[in-house]
N, C-alpha and C positions, 0 to 999 in steps of 0.2 A: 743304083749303080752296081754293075756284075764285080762278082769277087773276079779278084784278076788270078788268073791262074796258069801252068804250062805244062805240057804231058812233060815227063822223064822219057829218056832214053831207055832201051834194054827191052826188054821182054815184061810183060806181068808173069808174075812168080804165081804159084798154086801155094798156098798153106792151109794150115790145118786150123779147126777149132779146138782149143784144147780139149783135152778128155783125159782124167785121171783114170786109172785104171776101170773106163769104159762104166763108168759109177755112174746111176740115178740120183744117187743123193750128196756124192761128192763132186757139187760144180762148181764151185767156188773157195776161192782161195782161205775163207774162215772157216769153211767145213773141213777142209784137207789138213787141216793144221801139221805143215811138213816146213820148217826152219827152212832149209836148203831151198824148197821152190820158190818159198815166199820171199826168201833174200833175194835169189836168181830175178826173178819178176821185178820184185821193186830196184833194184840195183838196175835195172833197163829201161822203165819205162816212169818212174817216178814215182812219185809219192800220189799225187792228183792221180793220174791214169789207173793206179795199184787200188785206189781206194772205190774205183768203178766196177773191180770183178772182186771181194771181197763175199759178194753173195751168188756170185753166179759168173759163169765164163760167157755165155750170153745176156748182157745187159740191154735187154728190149727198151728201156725206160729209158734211155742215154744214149741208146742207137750205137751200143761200142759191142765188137767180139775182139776175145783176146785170142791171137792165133799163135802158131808155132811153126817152126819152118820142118816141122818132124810129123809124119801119120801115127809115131807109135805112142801110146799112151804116155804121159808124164813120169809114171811111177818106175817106166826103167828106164828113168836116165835119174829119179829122187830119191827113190825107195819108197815104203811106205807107210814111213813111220817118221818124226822130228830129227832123227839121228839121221846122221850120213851113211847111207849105202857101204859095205862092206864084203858082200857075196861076192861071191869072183874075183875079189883084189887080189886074193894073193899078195897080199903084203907088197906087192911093186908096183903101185899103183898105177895098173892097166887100165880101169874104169874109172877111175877118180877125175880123169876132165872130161865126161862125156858131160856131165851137167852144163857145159862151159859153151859147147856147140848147139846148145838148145835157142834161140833167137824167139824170144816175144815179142809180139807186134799188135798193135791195135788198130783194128778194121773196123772201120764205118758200115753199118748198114744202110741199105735205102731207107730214104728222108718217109719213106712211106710206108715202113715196116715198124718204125717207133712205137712203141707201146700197143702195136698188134699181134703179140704171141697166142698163135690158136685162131686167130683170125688171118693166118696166113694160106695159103693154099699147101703147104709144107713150111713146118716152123726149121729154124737150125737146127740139127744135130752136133753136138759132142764127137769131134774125131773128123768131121765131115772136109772135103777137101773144096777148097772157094779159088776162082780166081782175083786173082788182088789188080787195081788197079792203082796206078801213086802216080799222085803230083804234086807238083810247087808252087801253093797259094799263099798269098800276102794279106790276110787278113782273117787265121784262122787263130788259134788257140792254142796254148802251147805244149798240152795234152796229147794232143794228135801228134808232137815230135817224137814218132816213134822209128826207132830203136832208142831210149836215151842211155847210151850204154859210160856214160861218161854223166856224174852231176855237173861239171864244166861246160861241159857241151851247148854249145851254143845255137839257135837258129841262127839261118842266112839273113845276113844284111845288104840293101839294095837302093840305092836311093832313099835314105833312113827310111824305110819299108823292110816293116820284119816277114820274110818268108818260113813256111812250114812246111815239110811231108808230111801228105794225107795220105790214108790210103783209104779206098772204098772198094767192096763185093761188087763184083763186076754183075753179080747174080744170073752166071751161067748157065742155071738149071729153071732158071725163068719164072721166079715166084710171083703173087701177085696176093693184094691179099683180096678175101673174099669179098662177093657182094653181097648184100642181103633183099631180099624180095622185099618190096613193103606194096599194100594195097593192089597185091594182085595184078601189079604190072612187071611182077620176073624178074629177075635179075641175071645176069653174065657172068657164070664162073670159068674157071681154068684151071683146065687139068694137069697134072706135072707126075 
């Protein structure tokens, strides 16, 4: 039986992957160890969802990216360090709700990218711009209700049928993962 599901109205939105300050080794929310982002994060998207990018903002293994509605690095709207940013206040707190406009959200990769990092024809990049696509399925998981910018916050009820926002990589830039030759009869790759 197909998941029942319905496009959203609006446009698909462009977001980003997160990237802390354009870091190799800080890509995930354990290594960044910054109070402010990690409240901001978990305070949106859950405790379940928070505990999938813990070691990485692309989790290949789980098919989830944690994206942001912003191209510029994490660390100028965090700082980067556990304390709260304070450069530029000036004591009138001119900068102090920019943390507040930053919107995380968790995008689904293709069903066919899971646990193929390096075996993709182009893996994710950190900062990289996706188009998002969202819709309203009745029989997903409550992980995917992303923004949860409220603990309250409730999925849609429907005919007691709980509905969710998914949203999935439209994958614009047309990845594919690799083939591999075996016994000399070739394989079909794709360039990007």
């Amino acid at each position: 039986m197909p998941i029942p599901t319905s496009q959203l109205k609006g446009e698909n939105p462009f977001l980003y992957i997160a990237s802390f300050n354009r870091s190799k080794t800080q890509t995930g929310l354990s290594t960044i160890k910054n109070a402010q982002l990690n409240t901001a994060v978990l305070n949106q998207i859950g405790p379940q969802a928070y505990a999938e990018f813990k070691d990485d903002f692309i989790n290949y293994k789980s098919g989830l990216i944690l994206c942001v509605n912003t191209q510029f690095d994490l660390n100028k709207f965090f700082g980067s360090s556990a304390a709260a940013p304070s450069a530029g206040n000036l004591g009138i707190g001119v900068y102090s709700s920019l943390p507040n406009n930053v919107v995380f959200t968790v995008v689904l990769m293709p069903q066919q990218f899971i646990n193929k990092k390096g075996s993709l024809t182009k893996d994710y990049e950190y900062g990289e711009k996706l188009r998002v696509l969202s819709s309203q399925e009745t029989n997903g998981a409550a992980i995917y209700q992303i923004p949860n910018l409220s603990a309250t916050r409730s999925p849609v009820t429907k005919n007691s049928l709980v509905s969710y926002i998914v949203r999935r990589d439209s994958n614009m830039i047309g990845r594919s993962v690799k083939t591999q030759a075996s016994g000399g009869g070739g394989g079909v790759g794709v360039w990007s």
